[in-house]
PyMOL Python script that loads the backbone (N, CA, C, O; Angstrom):
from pymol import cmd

cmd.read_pdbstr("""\
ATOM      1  N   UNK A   1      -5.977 -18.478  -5.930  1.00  0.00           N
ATOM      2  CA  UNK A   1      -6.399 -17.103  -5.849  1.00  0.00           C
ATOM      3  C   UNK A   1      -6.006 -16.406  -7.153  1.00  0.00           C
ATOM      4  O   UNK A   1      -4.815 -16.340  -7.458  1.00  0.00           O
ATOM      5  N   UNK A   2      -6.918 -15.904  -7.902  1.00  0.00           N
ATOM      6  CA  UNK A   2      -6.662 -14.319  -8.547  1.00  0.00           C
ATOM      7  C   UNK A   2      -6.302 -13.623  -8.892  1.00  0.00           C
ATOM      8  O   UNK A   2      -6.922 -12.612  -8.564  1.00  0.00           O
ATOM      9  N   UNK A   3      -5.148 -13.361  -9.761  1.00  0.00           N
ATOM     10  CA  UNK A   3      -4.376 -11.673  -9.198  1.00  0.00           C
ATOM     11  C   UNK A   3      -5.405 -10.476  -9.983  1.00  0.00           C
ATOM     12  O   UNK A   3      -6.450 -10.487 -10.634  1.00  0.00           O
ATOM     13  N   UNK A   4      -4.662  -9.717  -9.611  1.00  0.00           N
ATOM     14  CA  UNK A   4      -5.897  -8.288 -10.255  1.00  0.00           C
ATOM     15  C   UNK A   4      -5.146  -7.303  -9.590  1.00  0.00           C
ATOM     16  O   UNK A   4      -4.461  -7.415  -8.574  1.00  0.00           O
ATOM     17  N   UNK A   5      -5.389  -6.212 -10.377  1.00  0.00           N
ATOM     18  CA  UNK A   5      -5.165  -4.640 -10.514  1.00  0.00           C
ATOM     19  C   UNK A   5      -6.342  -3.993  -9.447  1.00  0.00           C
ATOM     20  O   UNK A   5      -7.503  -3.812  -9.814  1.00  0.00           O
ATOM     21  N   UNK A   6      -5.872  -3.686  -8.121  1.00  0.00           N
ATOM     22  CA  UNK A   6      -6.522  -2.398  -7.616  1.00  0.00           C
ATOM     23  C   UNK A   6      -5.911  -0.618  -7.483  1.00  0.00           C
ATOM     24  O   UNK A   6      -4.914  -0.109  -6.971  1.00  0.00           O
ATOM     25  N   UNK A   7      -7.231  -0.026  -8.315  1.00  0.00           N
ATOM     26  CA  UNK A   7      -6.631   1.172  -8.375  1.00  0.00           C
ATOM     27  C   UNK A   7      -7.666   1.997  -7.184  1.00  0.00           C
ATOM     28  O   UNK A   7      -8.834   1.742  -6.892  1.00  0.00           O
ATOM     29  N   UNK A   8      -6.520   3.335  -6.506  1.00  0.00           N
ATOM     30  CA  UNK A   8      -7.339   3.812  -6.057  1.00  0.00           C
ATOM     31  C   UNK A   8      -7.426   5.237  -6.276  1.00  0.00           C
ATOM     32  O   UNK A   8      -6.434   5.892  -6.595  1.00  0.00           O
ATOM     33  N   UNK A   9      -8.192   5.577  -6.171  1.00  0.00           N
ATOM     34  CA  UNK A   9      -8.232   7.210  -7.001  1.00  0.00           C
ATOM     35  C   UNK A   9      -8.762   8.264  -5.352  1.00  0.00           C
ATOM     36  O   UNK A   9      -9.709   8.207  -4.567  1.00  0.00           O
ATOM     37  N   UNK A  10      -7.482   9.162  -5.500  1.00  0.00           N
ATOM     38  CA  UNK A  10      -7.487   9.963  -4.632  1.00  0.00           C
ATOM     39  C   UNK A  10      -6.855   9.292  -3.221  1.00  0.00           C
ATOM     40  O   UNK A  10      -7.325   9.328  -2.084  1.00  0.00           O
ATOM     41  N   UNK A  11      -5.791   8.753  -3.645  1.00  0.00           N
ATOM     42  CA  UNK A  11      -4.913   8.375  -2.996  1.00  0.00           C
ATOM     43  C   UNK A  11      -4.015   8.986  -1.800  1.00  0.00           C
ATOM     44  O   UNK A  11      -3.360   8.480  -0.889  1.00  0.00           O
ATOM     45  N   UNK A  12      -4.211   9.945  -2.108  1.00  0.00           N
ATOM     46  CA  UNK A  12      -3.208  11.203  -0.725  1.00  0.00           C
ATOM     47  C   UNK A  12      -3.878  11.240  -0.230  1.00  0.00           C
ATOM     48  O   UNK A  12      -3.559  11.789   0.825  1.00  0.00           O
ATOM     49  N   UNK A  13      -5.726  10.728  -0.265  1.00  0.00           N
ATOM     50  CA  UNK A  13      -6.668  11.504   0.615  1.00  0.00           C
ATOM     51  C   UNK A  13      -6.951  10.967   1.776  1.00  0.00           C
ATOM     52  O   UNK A  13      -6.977   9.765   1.513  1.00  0.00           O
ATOM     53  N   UNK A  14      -7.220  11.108   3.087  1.00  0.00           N
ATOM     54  CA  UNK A  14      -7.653  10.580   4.200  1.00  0.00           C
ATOM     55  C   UNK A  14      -8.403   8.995   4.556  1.00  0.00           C
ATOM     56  O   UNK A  14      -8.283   8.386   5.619  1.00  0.00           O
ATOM     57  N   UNK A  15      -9.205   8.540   3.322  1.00  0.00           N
ATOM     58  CA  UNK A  15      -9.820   7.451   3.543  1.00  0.00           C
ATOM     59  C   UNK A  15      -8.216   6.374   2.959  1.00  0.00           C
ATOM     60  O   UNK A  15      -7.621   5.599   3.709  1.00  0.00           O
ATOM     61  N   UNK A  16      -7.853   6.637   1.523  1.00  0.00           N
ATOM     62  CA  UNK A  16      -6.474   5.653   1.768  1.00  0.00           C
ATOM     63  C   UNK A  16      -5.686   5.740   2.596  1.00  0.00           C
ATOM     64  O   UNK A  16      -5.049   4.708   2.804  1.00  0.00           O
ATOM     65  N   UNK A  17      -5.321   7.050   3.513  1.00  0.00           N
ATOM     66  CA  UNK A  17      -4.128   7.100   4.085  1.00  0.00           C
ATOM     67  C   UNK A  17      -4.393   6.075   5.269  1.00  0.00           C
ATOM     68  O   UNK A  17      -3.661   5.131   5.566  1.00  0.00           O
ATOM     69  N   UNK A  18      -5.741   6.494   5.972  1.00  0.00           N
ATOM     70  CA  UNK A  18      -6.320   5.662   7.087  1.00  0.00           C
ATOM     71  C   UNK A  18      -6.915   4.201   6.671  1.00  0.00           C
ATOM     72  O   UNK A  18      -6.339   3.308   7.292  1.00  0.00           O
ATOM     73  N   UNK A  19      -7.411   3.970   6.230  1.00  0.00           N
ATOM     74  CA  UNK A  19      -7.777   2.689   5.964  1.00  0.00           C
ATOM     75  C   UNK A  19      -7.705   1.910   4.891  1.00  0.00           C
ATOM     76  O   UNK A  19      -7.912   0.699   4.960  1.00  0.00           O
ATOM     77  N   UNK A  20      -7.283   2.774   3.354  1.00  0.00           N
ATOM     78  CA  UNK A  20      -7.285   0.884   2.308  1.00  0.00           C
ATOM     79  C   UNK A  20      -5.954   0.957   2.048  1.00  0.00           C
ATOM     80  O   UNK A  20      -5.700  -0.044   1.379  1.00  0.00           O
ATOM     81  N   UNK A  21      -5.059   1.536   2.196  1.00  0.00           N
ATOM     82  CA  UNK A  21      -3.304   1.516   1.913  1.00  0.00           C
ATOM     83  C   UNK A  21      -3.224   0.200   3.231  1.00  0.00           C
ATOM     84  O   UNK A  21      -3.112  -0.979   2.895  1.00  0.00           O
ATOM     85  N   UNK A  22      -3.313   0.691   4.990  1.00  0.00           N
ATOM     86  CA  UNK A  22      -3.129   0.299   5.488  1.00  0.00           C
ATOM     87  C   UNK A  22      -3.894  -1.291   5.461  1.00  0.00           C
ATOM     88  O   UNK A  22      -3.186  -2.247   5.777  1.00  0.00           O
ATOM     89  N   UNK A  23      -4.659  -1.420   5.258  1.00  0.00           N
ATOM     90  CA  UNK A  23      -5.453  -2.556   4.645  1.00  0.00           C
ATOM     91  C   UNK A  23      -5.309  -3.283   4.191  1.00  0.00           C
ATOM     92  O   UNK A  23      -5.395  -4.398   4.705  1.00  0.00           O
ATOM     93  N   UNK A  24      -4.885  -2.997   2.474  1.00  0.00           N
ATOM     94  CA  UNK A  24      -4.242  -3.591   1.955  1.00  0.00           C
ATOM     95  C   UNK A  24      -2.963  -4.402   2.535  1.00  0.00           C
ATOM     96  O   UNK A  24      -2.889  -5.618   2.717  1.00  0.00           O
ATOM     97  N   UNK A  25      -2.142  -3.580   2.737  1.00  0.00           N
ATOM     98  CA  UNK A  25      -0.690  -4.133   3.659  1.00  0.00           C
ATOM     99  C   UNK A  25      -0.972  -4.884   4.491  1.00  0.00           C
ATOM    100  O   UNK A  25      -0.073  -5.721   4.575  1.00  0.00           O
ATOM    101  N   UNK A  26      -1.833  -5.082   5.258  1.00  0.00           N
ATOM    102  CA  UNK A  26      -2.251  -6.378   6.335  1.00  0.00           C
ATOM    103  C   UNK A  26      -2.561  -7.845   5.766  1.00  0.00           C
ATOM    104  O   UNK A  26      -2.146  -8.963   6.072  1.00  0.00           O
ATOM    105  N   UNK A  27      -3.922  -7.127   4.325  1.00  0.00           N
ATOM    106  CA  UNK A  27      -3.750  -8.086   3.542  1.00  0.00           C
ATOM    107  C   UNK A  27      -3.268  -9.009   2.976  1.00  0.00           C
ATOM    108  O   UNK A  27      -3.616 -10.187   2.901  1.00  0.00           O
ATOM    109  N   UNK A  28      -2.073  -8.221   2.380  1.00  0.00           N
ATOM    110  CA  UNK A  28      -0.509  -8.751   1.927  1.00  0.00           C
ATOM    111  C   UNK A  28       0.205  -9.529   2.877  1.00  0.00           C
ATOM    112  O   UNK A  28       0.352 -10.729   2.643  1.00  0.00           O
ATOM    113  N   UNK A  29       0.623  -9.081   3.804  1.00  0.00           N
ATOM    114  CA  UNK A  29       1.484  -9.668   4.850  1.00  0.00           C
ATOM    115  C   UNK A  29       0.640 -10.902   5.440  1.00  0.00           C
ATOM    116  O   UNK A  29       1.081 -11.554   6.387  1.00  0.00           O
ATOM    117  N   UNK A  30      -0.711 -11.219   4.781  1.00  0.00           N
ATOM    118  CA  UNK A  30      -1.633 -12.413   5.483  1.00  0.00           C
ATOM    119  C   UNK A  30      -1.301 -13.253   4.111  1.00  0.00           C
ATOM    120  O   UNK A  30      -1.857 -14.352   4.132  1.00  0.00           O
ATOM    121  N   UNK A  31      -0.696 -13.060   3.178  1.00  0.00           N
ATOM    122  CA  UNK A  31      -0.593 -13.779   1.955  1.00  0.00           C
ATOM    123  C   UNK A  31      -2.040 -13.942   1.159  1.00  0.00           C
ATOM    124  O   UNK A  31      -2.234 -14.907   0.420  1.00  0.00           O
ATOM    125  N   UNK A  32      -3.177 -12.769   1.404  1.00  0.00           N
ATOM    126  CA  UNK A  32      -4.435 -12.727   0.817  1.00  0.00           C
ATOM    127  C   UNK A  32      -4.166 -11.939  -0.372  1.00  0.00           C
ATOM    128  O   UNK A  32      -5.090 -11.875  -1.182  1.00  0.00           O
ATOM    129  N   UNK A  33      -3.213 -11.399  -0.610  1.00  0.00           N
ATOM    130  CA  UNK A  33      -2.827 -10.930  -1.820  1.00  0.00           C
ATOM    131  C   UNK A  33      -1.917 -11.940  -2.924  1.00  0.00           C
ATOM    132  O   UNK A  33      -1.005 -12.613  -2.443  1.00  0.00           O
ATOM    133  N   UNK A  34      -2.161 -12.004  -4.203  1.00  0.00           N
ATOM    134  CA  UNK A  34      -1.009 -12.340  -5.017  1.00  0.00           C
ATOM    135  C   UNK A  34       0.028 -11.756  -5.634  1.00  0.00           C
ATOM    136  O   UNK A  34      -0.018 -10.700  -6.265  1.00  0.00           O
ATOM    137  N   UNK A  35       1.243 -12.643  -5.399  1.00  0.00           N
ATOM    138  CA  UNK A  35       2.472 -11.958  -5.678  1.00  0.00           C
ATOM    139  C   UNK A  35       2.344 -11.133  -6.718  1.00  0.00           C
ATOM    140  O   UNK A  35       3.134 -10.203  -6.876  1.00  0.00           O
ATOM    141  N   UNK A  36       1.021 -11.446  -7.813  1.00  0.00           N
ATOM    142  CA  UNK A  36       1.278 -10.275  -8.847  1.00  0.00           C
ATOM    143  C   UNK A  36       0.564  -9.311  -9.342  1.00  0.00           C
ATOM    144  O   UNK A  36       0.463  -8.894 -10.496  1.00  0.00           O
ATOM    145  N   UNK A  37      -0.036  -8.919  -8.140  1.00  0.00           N
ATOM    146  CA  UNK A  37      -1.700  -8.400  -7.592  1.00  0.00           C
ATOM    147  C   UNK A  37      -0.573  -6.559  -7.842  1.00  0.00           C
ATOM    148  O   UNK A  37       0.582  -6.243  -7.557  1.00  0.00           O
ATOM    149  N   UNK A  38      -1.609  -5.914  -8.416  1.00  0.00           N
ATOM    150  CA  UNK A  38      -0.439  -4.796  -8.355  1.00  0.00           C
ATOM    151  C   UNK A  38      -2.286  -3.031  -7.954  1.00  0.00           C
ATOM    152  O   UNK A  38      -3.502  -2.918  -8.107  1.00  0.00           O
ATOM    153  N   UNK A  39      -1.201  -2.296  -7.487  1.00  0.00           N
ATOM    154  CA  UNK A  39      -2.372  -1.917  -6.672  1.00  0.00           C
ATOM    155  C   UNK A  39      -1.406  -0.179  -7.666  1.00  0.00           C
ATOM    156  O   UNK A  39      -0.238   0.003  -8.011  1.00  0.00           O
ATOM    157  N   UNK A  40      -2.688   0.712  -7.773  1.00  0.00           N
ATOM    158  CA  UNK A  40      -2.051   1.683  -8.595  1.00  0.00           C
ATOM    159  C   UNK A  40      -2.764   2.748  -8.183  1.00  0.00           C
ATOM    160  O   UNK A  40      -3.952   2.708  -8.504  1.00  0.00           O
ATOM    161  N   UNK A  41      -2.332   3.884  -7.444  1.00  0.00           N
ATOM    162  CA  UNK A  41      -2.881   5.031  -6.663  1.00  0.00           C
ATOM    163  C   UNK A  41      -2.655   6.279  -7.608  1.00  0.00           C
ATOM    164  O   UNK A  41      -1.585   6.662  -8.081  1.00  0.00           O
ATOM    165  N   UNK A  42      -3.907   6.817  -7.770  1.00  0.00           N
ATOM    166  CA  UNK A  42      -4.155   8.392  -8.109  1.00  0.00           C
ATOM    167  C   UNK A  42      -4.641   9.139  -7.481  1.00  0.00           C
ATOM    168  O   UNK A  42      -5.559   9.013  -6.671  1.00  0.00           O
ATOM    169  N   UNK A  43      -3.807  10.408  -7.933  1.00  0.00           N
ATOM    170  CA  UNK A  43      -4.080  11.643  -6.761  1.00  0.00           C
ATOM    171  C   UNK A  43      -3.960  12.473  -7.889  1.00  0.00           C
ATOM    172  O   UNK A  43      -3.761  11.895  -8.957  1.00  0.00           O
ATOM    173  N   UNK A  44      -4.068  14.184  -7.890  1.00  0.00           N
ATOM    174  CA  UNK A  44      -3.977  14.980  -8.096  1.00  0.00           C
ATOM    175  C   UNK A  44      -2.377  15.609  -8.809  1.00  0.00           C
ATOM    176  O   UNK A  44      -2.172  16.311  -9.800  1.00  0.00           O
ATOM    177  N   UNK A  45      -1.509  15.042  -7.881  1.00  0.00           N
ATOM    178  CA  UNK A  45      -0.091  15.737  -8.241  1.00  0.00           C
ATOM    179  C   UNK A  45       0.459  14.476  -8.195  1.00  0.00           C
ATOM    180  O   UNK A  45       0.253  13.438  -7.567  1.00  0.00           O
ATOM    181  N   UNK A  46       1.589  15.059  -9.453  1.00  0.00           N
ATOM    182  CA  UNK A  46       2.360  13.707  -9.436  1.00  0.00           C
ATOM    183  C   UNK A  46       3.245  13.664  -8.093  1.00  0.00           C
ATOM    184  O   UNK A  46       3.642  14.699  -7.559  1.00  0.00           O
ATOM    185  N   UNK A  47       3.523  12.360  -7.585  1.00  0.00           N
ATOM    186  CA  UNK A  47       4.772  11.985  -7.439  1.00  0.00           C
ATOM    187  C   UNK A  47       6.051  11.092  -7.155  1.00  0.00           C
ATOM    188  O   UNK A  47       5.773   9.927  -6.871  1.00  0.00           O
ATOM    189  N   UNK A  48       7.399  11.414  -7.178  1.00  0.00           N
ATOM    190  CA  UNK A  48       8.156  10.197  -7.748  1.00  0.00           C
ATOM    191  C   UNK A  48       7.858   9.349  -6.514  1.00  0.00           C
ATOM    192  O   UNK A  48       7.308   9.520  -5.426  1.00  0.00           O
ATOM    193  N   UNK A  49       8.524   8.266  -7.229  1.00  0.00           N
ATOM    194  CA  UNK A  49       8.132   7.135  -6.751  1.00  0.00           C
ATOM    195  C   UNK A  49       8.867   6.209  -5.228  1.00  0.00           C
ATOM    196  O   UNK A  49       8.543   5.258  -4.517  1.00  0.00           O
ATOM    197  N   UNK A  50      10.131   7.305  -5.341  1.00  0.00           N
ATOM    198  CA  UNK A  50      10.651   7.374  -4.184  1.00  0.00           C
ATOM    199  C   UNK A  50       9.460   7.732  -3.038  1.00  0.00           C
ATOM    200  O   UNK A  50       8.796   7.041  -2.265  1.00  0.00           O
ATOM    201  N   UNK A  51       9.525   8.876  -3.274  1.00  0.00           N
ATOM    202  CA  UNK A  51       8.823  10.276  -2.166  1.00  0.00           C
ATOM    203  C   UNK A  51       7.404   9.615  -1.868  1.00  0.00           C
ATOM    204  O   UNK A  51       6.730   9.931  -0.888  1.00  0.00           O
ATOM    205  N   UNK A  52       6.950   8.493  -2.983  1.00  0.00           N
ATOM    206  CA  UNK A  52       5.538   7.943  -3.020  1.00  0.00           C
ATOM    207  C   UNK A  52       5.741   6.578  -1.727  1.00  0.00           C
ATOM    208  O   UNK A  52       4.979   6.383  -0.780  1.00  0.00           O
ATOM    209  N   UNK A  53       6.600   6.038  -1.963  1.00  0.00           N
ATOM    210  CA  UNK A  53       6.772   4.961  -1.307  1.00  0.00           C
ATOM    211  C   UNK A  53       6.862   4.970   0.510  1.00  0.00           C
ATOM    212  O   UNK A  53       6.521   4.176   1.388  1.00  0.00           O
ATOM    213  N   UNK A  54       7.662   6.633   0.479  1.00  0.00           N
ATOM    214  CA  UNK A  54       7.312   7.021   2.156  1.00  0.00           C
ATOM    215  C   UNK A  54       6.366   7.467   2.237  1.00  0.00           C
ATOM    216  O   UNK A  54       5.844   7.005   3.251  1.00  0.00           O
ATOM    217  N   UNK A  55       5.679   8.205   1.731  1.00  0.00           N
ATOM    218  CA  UNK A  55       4.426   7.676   2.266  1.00  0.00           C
ATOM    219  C   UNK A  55       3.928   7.023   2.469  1.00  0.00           C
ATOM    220  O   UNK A  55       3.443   7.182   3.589  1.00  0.00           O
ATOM    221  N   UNK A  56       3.566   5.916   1.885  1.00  0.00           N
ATOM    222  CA  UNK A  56       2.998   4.498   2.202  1.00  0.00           C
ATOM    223  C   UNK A  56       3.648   3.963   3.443  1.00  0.00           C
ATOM    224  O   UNK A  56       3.171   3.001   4.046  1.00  0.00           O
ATOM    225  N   UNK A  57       4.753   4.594   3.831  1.00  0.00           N
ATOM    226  CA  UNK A  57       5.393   3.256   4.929  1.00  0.00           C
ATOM    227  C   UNK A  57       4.837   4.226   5.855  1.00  0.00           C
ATOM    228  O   UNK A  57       4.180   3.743   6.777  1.00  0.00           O
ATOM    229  N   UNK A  58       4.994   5.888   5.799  1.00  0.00           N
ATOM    230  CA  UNK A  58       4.288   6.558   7.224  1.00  0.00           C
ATOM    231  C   UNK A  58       2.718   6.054   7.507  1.00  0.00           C
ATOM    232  O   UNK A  58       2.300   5.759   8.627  1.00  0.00           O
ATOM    233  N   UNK A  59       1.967   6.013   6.332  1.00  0.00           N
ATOM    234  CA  UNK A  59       0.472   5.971   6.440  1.00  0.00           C
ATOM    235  C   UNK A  59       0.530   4.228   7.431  1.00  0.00           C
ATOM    236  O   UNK A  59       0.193   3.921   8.574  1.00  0.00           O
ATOM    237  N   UNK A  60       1.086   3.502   6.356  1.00  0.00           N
ATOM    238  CA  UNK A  60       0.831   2.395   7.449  1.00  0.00           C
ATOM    239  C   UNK A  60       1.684   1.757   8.266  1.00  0.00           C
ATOM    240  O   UNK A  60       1.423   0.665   8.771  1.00  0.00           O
ATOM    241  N   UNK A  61       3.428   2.791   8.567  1.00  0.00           N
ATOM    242  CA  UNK A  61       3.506   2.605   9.985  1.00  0.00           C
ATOM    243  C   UNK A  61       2.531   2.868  11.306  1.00  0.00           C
ATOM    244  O   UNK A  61       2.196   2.196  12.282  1.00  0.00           O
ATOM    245  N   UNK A  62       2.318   3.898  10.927  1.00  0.00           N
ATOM    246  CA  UNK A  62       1.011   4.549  12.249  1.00  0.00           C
ATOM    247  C   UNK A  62      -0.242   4.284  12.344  1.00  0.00           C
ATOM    248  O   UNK A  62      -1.073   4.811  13.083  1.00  0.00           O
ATOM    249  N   UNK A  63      -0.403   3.259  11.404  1.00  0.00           N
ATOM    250  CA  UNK A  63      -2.252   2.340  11.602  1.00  0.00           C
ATOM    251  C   UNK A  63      -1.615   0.379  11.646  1.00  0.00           C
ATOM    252  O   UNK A  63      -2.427  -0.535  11.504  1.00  0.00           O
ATOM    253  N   UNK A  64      -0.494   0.186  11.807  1.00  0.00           N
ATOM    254  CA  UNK A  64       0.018  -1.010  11.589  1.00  0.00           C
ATOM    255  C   UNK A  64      -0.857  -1.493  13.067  1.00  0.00           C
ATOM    256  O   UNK A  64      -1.332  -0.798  13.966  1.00  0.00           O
ATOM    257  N   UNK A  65      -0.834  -2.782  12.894  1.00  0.00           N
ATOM    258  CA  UNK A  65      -1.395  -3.965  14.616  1.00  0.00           C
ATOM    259  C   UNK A  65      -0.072  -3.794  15.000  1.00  0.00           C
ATOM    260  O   UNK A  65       0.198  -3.211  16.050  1.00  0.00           O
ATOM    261  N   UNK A  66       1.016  -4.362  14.059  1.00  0.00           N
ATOM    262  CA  UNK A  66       2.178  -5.076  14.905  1.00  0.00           C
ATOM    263  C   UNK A  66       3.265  -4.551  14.397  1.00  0.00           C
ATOM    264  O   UNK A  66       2.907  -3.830  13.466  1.00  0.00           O
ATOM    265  N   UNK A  67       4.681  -4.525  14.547  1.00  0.00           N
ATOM    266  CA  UNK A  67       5.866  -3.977  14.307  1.00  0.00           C
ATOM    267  C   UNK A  67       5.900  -4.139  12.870  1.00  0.00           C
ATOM    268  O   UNK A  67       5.347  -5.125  12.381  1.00  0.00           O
ATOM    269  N   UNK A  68       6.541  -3.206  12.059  1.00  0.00           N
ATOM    270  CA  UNK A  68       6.464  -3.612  10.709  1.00  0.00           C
ATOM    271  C   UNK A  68       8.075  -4.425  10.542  1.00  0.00           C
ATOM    272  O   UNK A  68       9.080  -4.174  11.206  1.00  0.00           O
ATOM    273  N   UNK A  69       7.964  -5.190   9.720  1.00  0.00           N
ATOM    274  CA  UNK A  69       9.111  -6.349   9.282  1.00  0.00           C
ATOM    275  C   UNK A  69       9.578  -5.542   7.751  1.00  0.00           C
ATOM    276  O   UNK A  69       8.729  -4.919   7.113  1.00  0.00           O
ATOM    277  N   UNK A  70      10.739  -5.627   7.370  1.00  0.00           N
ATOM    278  CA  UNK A  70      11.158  -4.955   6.414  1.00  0.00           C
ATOM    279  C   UNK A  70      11.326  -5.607   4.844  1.00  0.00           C
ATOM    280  O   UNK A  70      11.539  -5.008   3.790  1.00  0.00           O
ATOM    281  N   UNK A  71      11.163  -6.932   5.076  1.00  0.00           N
ATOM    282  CA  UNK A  71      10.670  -7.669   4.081  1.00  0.00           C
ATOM    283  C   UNK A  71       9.295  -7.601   3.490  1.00  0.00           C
ATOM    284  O   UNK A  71       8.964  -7.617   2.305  1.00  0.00           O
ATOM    285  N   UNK A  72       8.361  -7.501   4.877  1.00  0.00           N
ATOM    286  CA  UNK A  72       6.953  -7.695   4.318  1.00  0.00           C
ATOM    287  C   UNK A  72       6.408  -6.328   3.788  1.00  0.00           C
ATOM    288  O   UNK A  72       5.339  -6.211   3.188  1.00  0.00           O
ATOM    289  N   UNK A  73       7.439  -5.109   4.141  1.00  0.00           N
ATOM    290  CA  UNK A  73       7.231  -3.175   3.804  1.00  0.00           C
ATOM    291  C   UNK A  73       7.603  -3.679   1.959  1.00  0.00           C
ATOM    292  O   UNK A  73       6.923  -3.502   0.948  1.00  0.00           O
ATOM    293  N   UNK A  74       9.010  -4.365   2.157  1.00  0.00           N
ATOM    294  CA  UNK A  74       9.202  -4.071   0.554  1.00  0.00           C
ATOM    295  C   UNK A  74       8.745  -4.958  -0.361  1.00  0.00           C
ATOM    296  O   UNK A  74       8.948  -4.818  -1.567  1.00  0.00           O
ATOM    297  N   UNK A  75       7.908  -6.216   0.303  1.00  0.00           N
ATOM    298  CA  UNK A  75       6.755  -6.799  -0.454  1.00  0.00           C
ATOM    299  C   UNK A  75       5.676  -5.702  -1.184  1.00  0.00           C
ATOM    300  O   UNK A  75       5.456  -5.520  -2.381  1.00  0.00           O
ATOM    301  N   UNK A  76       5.171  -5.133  -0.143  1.00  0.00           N
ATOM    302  CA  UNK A  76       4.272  -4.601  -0.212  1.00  0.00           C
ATOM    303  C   UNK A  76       4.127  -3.514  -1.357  1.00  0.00           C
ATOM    304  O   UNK A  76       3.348  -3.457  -2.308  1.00  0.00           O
ATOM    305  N   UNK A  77       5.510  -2.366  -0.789  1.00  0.00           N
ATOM    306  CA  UNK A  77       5.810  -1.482  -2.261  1.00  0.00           C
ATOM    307  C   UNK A  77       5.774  -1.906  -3.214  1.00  0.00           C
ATOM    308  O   UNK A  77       5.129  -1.384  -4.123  1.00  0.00           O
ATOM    309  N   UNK A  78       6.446  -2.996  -3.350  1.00  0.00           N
ATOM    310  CA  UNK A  78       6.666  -3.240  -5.162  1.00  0.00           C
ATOM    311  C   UNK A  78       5.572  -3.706  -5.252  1.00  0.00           C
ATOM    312  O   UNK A  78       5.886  -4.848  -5.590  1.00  0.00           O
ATOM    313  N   UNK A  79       4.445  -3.707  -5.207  1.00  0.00           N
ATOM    314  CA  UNK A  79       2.777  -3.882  -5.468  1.00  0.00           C
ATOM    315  C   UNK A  79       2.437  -2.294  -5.912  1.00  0.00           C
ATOM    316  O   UNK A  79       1.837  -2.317  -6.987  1.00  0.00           O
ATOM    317  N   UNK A  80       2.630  -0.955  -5.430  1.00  0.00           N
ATOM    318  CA  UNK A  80       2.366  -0.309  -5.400  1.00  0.00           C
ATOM    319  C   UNK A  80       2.969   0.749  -6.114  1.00  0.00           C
ATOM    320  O   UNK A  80       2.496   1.884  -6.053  1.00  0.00           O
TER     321      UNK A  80
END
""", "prot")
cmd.dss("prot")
cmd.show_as("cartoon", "prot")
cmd.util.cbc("prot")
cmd.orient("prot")
């Protein structure tokens, strides 16, 4: 497999929050991603990268199938 850069532009907005953040992360955790596959979100306002990262775990705690595992959350961030 591939690796490659997905960017998504307008990232805070409703279609990533609901479906390609969470997406992605399913992806990942199926090992359809490569370890050095790096995924790069734009929005409007900056922000750090802390404050960025909960988001990502709220958006796809609450669209997850199955319990999230805390290995496969901080896989996932450091993609992001």
């Amino acid at each position: 497999m591939q690796s490659c850069t997905i960017i998504i532009f307008g990232a805070t907005g409703d279609l990533a929050k609901q479906k390609l953040l969470p997406a992605l992360y399913h992806l990942d955790i199926e090992d359809r991603l490569t370890a050095d596959t790096r995924i790069i979100c734009m929005g409007r306002k900056a922000c750090p990268l802390d404050e960025w990262h909960d988001k990502v775990t709220e958006y796809i705690t609450v669209k997850s199938r199955n319990s999230i595992q805390e290995k496969d959350l901080t896989q996932f961030l450091n993609k992001v």
